[in-house]
N, C-alpha and C positions, 0 to 999 in steps of 0.2 A: 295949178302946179303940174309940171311934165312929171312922166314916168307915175308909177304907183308907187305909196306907201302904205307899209301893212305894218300895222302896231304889235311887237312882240309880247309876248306874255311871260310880262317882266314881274316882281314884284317891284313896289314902291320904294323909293330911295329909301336906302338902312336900313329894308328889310327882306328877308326871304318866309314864302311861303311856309317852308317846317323847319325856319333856321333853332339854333339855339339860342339862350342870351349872350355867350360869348360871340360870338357869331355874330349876332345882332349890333353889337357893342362894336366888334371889330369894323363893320359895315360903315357903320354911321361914323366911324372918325377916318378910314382910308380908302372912301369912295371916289373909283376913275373912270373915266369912260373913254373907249376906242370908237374908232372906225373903222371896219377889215372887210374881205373878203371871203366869204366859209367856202373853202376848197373840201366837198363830201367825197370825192371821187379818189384821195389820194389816205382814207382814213385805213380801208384794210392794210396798206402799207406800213401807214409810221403811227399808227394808234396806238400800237403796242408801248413801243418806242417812247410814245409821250405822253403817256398815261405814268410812264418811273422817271421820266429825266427831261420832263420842260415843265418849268413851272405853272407856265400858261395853261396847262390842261391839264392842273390839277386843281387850278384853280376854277374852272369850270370851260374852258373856252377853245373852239372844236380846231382842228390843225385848219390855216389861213393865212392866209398873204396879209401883212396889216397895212390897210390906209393912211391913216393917222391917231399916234397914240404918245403920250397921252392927248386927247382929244378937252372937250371944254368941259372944267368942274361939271359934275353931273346936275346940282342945285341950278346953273344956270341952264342945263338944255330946256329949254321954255317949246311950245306947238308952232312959233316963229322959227327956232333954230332949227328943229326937224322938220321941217318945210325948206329953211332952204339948203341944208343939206340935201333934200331930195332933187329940186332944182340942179344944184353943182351934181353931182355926181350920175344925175340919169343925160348930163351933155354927154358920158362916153357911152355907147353901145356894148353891149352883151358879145363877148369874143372869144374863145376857143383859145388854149393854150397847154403847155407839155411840161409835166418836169419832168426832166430828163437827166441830170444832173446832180449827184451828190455834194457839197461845197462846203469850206468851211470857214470861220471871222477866226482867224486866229488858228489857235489849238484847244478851243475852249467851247464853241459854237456850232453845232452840225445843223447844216439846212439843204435847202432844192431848190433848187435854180428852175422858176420861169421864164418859157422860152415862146414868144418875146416878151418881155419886161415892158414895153413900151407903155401900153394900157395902166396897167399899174404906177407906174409913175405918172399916167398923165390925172389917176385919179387924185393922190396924194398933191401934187401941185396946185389943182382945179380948186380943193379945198383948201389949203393953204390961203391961195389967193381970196379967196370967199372971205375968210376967217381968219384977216387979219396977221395974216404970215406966220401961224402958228407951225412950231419947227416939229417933226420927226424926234422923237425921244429926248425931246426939250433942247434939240441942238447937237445932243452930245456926238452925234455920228457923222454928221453934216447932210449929205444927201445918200442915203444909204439905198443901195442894192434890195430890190424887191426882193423876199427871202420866205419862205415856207420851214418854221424852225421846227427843228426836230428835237434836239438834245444840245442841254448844257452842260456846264463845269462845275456850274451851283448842286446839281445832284450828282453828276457822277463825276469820274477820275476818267485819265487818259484813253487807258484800255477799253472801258466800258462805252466811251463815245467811240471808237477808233471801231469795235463790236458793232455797234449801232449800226454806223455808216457802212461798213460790210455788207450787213444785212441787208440791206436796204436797197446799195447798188445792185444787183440781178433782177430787181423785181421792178425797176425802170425802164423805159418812158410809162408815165401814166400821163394820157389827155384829159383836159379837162375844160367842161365850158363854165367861163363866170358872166358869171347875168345877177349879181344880187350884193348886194355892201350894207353891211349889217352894222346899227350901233348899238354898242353894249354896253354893259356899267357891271361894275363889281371893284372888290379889292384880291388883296393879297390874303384871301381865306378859301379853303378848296371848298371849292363849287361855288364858289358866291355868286359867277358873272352871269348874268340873263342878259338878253337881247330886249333891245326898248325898244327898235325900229329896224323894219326889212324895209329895202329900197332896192324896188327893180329896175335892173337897166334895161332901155329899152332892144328891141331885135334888133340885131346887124352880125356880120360875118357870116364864115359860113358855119355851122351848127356840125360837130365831129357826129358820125356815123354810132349808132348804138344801139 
């Protein structure tokens, strides 16, 4: 198998380590799993931010550029599927990138723009192709804009996202280098989601100054 994979220290499907039974309960009947990207370099920024108003990281899962999500039932990722996901996604190299950018989907979505996007898309398609043309948020978006969310409309109102994105613009460009695509599994229970699998991509580009 190219590139490295490093087994996350996950708990076992439908369960977490000191879940509840509600929790437990919840798990096992709306268990998904992604593929993304963990952008750590841009957390003192918008951590705050999406700790109150993205639901993704209340639900456990760190600010990130997503691969492909939803990704395959988690019952099926089998030691074959994480093989060759490590395969498809250690073809792109390890690359250096900026958000610099505050943007929004609407009036309802605040994210940051990866600058270039290229990488990122070419993971998400590379898997795609692997895995049977499986689409980006089941379709709904078509090919959607690499995107680093910050805040939604499902927690908060106008103002509060419109605050967000304020904040946030002065304390940009943050560089960042991604070298790592991580698959997760969890549901819609905060803190559910653990990492089942690191996959390192291998060196290339030049590596930002630090």
């Amino acid at each position: 198998m190219s590139g490295s994979v490093a087994a996350g220290g996950c708990a076992s499907d439908g369960e977490l380590p000191d879940g509840t039974e509600r929790v437990d309960a919840a798990l096992k009947h709306g268990l998904r799993s992604a593929l993304l990207v963990p952008v750590a370099e841009v957390e003192p920024v918008v951590g705050e931010h999406r700790r109150r108003l993205d639901r993704s990281a209340i639900a456990g899962v760190p600010a990130h550029v997503t691969v492909l999500y939803p990704f395959l039932p988690p019952a099926g990722i089998t030691p074959e599927v994480v093989s060759s996901v490590a395969d498809t996604v250690t073809m792109t190299a390890a690359f250096d990138c900026t958000f610099s950018r505050v943007r929004w989907f609407g009036d309802h979505l605040v994210w940051l723009q990866p600058e270039p996007d290229e990488p990122f898309r070419a993971l998400t398609h590379a898997v795609q192709d692997a895995f049977g043309g499986l689409a980006p948020y089941g379709g709904a978006h078509g090919d959607p804009d690499p995107h680093l969310t910050v805040a939604g409309a499902h927690l908060a109102g106008p103002a509060e996202l419109r605050q967000a994105a304020a904040e946030i613009e002065p304390m940009l460009p943050v560089p960042a280098r991604i070298d790592r695509v991580w698959l997760m599994v969890g549901a819609d229970v905060p803190g559910s989601w653990r990492t089942r699998a690191e996959f390192r991509l291998p060196a290339g580009g030049s590596e930002q100054a630090g």
